[in-house]
PANU-536317 format. One record per residue: residue number from 1; residue in one letter; y, x, z of N, C-alpha, C in turn. Coordinates in Angstrom, 2 decimals. Example, Ala and Ser with C-alpha at 12.3 -4.5 7.8 and 13.67 -1.06 7.14 Angstrom:
BEGIN
    i  aa     n.py     n.px     n.pz    ca.py    ca.px    ca.pz     c.py     c.px     c.pz
    1   A    -5.69    13.19     7.80    -4.50    12.30     7.80    -3.30    13.20     7.80
    2   S    -2.25    12.85     7.08    -1.06    13.67     7.14     0.03    12.90     7.87
// end
This chain:
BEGIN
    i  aa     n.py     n.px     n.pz    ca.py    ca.px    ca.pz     c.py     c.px     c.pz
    1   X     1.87    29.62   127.32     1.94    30.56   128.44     1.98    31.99   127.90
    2   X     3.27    32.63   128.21     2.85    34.25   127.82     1.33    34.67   128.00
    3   X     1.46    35.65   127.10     0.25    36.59   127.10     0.40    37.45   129.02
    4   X     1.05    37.31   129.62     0.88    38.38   130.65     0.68    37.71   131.79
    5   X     0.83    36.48   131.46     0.83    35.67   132.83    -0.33    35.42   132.23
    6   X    -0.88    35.08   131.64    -2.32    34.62   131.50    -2.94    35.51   132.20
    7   X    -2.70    36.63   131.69    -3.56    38.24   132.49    -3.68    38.11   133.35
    8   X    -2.36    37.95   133.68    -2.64    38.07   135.66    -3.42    36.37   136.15
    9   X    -3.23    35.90   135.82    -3.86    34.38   136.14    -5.14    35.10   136.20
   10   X    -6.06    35.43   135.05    -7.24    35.94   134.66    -7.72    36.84   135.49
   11   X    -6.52    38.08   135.95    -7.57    38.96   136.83    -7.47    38.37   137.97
   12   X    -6.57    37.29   139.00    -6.27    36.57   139.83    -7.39    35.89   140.07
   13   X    -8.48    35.18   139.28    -9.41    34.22   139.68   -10.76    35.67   140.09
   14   X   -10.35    36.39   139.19   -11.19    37.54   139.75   -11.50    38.80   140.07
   15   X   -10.65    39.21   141.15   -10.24    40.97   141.55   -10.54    41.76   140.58
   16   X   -12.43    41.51   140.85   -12.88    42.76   140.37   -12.49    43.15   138.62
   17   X   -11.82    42.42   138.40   -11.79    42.54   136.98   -10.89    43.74   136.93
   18   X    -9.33    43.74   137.38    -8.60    44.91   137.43    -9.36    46.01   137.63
   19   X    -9.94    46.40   138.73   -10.36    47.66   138.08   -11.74    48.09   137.20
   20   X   -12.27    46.70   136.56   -12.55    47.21   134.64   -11.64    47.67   134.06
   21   X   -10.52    46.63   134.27    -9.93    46.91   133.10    -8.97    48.49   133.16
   22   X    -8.44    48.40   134.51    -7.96    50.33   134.70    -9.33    51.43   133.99
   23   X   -10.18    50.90   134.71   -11.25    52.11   134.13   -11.58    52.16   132.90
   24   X   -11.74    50.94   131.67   -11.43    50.99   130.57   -10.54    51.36   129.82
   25   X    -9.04    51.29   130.85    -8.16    52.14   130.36    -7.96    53.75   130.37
   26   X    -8.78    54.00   131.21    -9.09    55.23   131.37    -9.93    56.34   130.21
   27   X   -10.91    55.16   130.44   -11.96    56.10   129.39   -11.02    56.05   127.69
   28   X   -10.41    55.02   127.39    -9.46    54.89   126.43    -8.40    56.54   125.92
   29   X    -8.15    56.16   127.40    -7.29    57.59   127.29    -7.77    58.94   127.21
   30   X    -8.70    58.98   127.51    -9.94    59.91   127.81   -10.34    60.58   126.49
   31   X   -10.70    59.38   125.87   -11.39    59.16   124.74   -10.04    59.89   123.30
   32   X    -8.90    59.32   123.74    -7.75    59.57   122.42    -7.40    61.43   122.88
   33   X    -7.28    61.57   123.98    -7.01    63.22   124.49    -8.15    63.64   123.45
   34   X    -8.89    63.28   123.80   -10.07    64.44   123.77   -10.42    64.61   121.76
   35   X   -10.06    63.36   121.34    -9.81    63.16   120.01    -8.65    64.17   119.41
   36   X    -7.01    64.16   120.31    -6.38    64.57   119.79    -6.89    66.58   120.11
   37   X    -7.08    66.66   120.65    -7.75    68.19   121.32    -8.48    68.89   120.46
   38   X    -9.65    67.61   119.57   -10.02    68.35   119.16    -9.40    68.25   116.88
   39   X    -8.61    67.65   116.72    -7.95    67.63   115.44    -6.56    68.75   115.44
   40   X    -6.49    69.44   116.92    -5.49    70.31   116.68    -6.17    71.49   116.64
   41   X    -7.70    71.56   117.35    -8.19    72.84   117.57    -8.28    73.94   115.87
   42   X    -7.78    75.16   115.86    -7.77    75.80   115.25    -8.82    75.61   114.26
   43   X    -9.94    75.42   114.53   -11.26    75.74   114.16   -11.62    74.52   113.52
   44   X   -11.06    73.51   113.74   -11.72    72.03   113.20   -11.02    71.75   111.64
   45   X   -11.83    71.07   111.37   -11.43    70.74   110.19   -11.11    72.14   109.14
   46   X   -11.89    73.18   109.01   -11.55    74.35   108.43   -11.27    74.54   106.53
   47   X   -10.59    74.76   106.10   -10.01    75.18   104.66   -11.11    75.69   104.08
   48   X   -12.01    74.96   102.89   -13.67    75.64   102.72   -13.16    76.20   101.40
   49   X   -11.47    75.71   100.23   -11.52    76.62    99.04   -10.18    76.46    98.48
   50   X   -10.08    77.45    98.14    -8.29    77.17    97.44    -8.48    77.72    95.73
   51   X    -7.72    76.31    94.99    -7.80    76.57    93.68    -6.74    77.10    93.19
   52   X    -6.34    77.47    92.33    -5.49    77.85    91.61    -4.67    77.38    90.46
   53   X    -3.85    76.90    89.75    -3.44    76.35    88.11    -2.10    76.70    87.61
   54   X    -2.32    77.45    86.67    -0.98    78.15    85.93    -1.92    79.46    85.06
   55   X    -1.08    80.11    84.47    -1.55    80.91    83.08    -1.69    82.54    84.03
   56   X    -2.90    83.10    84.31    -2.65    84.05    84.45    -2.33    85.49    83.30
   57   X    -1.17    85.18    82.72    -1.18    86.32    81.33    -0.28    87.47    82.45
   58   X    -0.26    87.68    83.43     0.53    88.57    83.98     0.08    88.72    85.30
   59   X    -0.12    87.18    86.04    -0.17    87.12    87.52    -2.00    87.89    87.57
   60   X    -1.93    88.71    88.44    -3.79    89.14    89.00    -3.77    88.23    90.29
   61   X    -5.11    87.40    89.55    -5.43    86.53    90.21    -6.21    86.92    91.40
   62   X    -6.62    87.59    91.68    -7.14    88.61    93.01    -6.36    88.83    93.85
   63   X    -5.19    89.75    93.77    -4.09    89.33    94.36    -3.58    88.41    94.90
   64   X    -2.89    87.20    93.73    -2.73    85.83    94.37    -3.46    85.39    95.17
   65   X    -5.02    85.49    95.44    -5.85    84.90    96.17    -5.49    85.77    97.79
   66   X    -5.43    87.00    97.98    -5.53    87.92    98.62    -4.36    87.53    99.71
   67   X    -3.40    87.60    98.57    -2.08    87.12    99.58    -1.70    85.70   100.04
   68   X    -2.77    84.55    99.90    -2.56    83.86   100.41    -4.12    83.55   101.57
   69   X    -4.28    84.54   101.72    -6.35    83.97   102.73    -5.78    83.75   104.02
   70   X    -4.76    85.11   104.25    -4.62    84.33   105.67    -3.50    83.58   106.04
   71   X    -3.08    82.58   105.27    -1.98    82.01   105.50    -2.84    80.45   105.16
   72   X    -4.17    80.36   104.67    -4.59    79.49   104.29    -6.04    78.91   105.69
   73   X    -5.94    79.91   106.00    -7.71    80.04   107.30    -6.97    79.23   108.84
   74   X    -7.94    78.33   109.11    -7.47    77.54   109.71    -7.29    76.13   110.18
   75   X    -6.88    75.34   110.51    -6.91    73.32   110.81    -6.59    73.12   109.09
   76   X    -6.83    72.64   108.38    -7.18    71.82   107.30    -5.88    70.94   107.31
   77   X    -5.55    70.16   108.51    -4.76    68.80   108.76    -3.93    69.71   109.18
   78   X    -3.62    70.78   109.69    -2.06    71.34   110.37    -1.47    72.59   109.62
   79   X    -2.16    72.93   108.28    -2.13    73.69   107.56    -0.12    73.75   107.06
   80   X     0.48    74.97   107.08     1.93    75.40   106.81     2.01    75.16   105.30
   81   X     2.12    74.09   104.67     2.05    74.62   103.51     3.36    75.33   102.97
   82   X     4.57    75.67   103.58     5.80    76.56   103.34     5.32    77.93   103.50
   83   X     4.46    78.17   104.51     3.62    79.54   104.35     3.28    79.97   103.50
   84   X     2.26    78.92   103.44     1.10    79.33   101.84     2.14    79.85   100.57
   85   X     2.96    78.55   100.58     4.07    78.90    99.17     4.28    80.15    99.38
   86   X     5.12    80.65   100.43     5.92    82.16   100.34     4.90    83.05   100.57
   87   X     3.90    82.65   100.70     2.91    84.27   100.61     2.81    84.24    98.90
   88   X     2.34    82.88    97.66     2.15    83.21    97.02     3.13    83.46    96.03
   89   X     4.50    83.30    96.36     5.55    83.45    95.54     6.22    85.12    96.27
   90   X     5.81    85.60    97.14     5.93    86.93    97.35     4.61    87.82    95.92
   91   X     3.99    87.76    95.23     2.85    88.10    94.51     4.05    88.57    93.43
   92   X     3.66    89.40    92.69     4.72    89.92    91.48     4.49    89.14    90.19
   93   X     5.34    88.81    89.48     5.11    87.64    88.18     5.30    86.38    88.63
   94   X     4.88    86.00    89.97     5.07    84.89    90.16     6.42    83.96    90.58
   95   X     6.71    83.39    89.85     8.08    82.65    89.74     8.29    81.34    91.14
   96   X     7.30    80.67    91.08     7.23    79.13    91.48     5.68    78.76    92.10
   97   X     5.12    78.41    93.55     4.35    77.79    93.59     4.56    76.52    94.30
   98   X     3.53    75.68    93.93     3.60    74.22    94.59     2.33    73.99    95.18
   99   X     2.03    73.82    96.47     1.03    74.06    97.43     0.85    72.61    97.80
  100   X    -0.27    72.22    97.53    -0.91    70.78    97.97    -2.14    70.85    99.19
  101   X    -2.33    70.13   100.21    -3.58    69.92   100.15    -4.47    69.10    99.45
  102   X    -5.33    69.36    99.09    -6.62    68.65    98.47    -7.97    68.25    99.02
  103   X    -8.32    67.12    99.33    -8.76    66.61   100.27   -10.12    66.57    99.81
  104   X   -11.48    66.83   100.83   -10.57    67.00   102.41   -10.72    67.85   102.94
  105   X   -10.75    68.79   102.20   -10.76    70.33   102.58   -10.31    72.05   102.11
  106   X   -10.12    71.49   100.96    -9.44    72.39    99.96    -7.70    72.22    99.75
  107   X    -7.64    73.27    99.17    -5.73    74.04    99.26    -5.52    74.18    97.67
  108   X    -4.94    73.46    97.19    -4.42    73.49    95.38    -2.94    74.53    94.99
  109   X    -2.92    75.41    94.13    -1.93    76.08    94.20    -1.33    75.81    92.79
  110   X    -0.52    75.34    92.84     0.14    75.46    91.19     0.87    76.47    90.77
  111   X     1.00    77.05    89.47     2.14    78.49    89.69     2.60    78.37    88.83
  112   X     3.60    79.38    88.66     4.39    79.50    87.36     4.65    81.05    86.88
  113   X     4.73    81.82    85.86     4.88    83.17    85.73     6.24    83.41    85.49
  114   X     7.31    84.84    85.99     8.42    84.86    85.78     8.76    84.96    84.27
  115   X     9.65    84.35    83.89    10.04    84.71    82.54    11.05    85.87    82.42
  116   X    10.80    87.30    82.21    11.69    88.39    82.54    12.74    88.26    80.86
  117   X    13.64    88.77    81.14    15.08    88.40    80.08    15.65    90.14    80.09
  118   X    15.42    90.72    80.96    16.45    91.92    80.72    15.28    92.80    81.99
  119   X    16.05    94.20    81.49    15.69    95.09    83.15    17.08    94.88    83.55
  120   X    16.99    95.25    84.91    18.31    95.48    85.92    18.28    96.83    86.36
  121   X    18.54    97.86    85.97    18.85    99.63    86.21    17.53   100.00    86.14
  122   X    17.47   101.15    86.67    16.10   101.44    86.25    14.82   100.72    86.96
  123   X    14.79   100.13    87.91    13.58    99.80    88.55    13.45    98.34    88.33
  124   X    14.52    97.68    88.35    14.17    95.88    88.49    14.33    95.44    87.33
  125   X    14.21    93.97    87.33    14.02    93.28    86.24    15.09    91.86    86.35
  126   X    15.51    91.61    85.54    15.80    89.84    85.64    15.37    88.76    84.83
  127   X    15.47    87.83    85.95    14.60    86.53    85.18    15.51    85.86    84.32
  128   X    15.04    84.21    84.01    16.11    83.51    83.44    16.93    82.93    83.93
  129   X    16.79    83.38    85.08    17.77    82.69    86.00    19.23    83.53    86.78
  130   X    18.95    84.80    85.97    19.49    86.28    86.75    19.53    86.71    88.06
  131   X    17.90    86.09    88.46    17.86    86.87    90.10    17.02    88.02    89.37
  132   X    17.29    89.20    90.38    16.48    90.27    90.31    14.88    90.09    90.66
  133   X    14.24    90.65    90.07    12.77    90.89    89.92    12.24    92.29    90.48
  134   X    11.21    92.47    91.37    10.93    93.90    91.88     8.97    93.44    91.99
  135   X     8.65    94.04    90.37     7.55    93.84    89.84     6.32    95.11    90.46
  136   X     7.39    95.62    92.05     6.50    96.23    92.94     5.53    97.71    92.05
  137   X     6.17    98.22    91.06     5.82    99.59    90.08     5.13    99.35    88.90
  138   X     4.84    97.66    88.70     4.01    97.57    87.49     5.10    97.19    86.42
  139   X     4.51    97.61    85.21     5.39    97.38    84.14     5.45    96.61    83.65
  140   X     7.12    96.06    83.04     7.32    94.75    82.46     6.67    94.70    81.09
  141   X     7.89    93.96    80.38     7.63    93.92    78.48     8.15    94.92    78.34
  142   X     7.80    95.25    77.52     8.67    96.50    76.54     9.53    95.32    75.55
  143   X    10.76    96.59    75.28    12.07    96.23    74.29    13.38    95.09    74.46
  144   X    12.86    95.33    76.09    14.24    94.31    76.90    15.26    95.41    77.06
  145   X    16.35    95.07    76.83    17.66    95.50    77.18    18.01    96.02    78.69
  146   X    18.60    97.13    78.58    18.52    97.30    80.14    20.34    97.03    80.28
  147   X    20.15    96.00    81.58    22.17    95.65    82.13    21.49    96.50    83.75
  148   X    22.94    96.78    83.42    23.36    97.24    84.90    24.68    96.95    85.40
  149   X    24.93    97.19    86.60    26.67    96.55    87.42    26.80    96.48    89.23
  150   X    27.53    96.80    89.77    27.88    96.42    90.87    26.36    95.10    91.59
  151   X    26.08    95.24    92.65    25.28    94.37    93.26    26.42    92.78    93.40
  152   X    25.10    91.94    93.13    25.98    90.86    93.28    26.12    89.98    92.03
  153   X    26.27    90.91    90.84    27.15    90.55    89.87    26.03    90.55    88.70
  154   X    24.36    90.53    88.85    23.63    89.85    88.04    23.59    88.77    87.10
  155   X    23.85    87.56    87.41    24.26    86.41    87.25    25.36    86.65    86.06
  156   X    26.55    87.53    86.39    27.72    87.66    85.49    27.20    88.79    84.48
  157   X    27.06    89.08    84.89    26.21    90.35    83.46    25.15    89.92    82.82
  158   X    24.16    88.86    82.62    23.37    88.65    82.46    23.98    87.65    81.40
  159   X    25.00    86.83    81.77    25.80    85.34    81.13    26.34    86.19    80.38
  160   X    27.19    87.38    80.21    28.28    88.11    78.91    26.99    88.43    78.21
  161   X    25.97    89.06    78.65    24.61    89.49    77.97    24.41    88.91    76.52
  162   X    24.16    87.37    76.94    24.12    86.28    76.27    24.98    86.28    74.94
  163   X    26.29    86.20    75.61    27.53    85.68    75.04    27.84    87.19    73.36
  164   X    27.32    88.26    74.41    27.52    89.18    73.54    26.65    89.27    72.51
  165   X    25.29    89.83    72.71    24.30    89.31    72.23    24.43    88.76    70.85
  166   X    24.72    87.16    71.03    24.94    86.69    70.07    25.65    86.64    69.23
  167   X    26.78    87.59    69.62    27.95    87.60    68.56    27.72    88.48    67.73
  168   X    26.79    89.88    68.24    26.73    90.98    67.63    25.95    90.50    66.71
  169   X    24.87    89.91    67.27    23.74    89.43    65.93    23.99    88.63    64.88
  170   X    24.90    88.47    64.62    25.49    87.92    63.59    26.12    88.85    62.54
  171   X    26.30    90.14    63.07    26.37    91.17    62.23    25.40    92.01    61.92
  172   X    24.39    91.52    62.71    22.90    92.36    62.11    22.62    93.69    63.75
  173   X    23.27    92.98    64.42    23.04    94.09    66.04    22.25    93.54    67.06
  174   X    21.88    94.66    67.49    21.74    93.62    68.95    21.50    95.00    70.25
  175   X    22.30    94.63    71.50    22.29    95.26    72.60    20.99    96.36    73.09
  176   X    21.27    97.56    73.32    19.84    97.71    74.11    20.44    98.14    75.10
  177   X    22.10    98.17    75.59    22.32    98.45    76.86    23.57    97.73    77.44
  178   X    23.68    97.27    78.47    25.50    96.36    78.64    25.51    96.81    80.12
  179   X    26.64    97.74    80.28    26.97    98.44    81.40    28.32    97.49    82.34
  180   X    28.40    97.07    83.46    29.92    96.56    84.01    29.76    97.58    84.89
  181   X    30.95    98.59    84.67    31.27    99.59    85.76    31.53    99.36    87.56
  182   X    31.49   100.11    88.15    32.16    99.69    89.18    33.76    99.48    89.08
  183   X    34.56    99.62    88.43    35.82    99.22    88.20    35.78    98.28    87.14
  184   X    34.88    97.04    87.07    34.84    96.27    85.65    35.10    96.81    84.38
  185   X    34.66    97.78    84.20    35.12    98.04    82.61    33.89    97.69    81.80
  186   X    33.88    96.79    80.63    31.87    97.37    80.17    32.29    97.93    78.58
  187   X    31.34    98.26    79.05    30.41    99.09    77.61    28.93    98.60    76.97
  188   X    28.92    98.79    75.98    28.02    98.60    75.33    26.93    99.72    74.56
  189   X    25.58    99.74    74.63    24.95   100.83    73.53    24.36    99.94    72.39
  190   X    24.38    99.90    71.56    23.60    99.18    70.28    22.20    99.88    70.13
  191   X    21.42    99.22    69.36    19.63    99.58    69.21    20.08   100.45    68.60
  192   X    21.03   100.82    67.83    21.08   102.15    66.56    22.10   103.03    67.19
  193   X    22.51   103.00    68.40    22.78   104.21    69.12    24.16   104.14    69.08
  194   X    24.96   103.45    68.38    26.16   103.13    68.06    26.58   102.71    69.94
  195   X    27.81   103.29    70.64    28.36   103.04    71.57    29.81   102.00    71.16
  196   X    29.85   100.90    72.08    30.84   100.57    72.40    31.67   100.32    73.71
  197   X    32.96   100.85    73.45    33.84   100.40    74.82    34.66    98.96    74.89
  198   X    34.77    98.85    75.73    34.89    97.22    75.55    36.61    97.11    76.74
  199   X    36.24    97.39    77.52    37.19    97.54    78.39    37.50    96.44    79.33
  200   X    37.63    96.41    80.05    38.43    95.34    81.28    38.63    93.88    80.98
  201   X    39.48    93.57    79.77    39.82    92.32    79.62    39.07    91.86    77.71
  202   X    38.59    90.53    78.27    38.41    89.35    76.79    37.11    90.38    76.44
  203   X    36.03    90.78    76.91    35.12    91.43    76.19    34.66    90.52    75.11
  204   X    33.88    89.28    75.21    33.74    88.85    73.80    34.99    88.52    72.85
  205   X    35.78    88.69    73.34    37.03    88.51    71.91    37.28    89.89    71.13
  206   X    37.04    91.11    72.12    36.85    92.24    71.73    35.58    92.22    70.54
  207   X    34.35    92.02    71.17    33.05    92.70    70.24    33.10    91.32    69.34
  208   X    33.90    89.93    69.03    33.68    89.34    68.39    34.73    89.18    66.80
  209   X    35.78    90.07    67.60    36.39    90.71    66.22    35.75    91.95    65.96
  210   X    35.09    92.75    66.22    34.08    93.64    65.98    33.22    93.17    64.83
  211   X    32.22    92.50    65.32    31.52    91.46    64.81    31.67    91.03    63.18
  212   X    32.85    90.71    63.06    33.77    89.84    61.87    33.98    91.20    61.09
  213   X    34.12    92.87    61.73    34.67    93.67    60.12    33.82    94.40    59.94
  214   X    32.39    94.50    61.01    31.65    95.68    61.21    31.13    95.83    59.63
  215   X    30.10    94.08    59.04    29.27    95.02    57.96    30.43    95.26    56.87
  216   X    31.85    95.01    56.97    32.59    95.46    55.57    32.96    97.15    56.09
  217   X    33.33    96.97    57.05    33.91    98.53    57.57    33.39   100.04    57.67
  218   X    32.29    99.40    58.20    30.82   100.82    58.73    29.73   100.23    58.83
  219   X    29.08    99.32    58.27    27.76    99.05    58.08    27.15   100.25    57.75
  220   X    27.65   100.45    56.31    27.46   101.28    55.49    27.50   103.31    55.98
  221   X    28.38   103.29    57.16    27.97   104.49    57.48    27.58   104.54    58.94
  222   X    27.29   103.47    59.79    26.43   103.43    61.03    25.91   104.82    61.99
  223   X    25.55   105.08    60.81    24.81   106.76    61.10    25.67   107.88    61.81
  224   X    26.75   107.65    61.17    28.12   108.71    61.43    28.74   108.33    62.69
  225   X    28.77   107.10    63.04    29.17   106.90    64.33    28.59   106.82    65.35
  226   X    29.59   107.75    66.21    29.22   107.79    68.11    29.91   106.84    68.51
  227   X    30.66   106.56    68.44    31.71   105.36    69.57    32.40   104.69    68.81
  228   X    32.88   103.60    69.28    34.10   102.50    68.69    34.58   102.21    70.19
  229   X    35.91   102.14    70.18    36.70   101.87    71.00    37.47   100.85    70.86
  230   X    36.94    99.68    71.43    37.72    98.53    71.46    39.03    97.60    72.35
  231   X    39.65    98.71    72.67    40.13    98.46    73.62    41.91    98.65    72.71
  232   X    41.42    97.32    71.74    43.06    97.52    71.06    42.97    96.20    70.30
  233   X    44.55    95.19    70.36    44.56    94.10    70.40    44.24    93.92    68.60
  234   X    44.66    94.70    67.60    44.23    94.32    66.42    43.39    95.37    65.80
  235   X    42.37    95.98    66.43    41.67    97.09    65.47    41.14    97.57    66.39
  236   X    40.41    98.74    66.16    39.67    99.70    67.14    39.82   101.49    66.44
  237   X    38.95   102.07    67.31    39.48   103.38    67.03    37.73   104.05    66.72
  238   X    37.61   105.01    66.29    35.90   105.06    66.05    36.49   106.77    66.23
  239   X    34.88   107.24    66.78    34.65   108.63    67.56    33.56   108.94    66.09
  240   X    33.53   109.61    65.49    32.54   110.05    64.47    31.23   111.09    65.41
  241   X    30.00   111.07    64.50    29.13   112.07    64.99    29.35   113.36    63.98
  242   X    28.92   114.59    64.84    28.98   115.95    64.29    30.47   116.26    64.95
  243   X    31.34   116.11    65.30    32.37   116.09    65.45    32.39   116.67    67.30
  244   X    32.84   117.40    67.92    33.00   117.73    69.06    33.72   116.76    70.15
  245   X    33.20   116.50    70.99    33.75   115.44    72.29    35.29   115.90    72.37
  246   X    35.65   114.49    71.76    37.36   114.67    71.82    38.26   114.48    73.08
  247   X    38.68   115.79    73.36    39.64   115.85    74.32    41.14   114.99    74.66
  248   X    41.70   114.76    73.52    42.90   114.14    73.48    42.32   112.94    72.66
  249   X    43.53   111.88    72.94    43.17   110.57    72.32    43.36   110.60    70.72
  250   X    44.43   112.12    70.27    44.63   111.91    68.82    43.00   112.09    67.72
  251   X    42.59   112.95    68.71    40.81   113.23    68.27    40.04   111.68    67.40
  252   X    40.56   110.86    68.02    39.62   109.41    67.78    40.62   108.87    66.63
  253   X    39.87   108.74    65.62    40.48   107.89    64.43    40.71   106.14    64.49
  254   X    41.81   105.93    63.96    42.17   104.47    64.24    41.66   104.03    62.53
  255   X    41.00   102.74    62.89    40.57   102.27    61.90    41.47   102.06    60.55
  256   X    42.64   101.60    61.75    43.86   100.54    60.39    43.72    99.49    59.92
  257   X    42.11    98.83    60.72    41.80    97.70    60.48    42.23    96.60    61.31
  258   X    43.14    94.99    60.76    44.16    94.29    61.67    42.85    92.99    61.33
  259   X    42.92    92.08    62.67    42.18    91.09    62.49    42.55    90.40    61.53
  260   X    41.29    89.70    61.03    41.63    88.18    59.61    40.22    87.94    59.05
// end
């Protein structure tokens, strides 16, 4: 016999039973409201501590704490944890958090510190990932390279960075400045003050035949040079120091040096 016909058979031999069993259903319901009422109430179940884990060699942990109190105060069980994250990944240094609850009452924060790679013009920074960094007036590392360029174009200046970078250092250089104009042109400053122009097209094929004649060519007189101009398919042209800002292009000496 179904289960429902039995029921009714059952309350059938005896009225009064239906309304037990409504009023048991009642207090039932009664009983789950008043349950759910009170696991949503703000106040229940309250957040008693939030930990922290990652290296603070940069992040102030005062801070981190600061900017996440009130995103953390509150139901325990209905807690945002996408909140919590972006309050503590708004904190400066901080790269990455991963927000747990921890039961059954505590908030776990995992972090990560940015790894900075370059400045970006004078105020920002970039990571390793070439998003910009805004370390909010505190200071980075010292002896990062400063790139600059058109908005947008982080990512691409940051990747030739690289590319250049390494080519130079193979001749004993290395970047302390890589400019992409607003009309794409880049340039380069070397740690020893040495300028290069690079120009519009093939920049590493440019500074990487560079690269290949520098220590036979001008290692040796480094000192003397303001500029190299690379913007010539077998050689370059060099601007000497002591020498007055040359007006005409005959001013700039051509090396005479052909790739090989």
């Amino acid at each position: 016999m179904p289960v429902f016909d039995r029921l009714q058979q059952h309350v059938a031999e005896r009225p009064w039973r239906a309304g037990l069993y409504a009023f048991l259903g009642l207090i039932i319901v009664a009983l789950g409201l008043l349950t759910a009422d009170y696991i949503v109430r703000p106040d229940s179940f309250p957040v008693q501590s939030v930990t922290f884990e990652g290296e603070f060699r940069h992040v102030d942990q005062q801070e981190l704490a600061e900017s996440v109190i009130d995103a953390v105060r509150g139901n325990f069980l209905l807690l945002d944890l996408n909140a919590v994250r972006a309050k503590a990944q708004s904190v400066a240094w901080v790269y990455t958090a991963d927000v747990r609850r921890h039961w059954p009452n505590g908030v776990h924060i995992r972090f990560t510190e940015q790894q900075l790679v370059a400045r970006w013009g004078p105020d920002a920074w970039l990571n390793n990932d070439g998003e910009t960094i805004d370390l909010h007036g505190r200071s980075g590392p010292a002896g990062l390279s400063v790139l600059s360029g058109p908005d947008g174009m982080q990512t691409r200046v940051l990747e030739h960075y690289r590319k250049l970078n390494e080519q130079l250092e193979s001749a004993g250089l290395r970047i302390a400045r890589l400019t992409l104009s607003a009309r794409h042109s880049w340039s380069i400053t070397l740690e020893n003050g040495l300028q290069l122009t690079l120009g519009r097209e093939d920049p590493e094929e440019n500074v990487a035949r560079f690269a290949r004649v520098y220590p036979q060519a001008l290692a040796h007189q480094a000192g003397r040079v303001r500029r190299v101009d690379l913007r010539y398919t077998n050689g370059f042209a060099v601007e000497w120091n002591g020498r007055a800002t040359p007006s005409r292009t005959s001013d700039v000496r051509a090396t005479g040096l052909q790739e090989g």
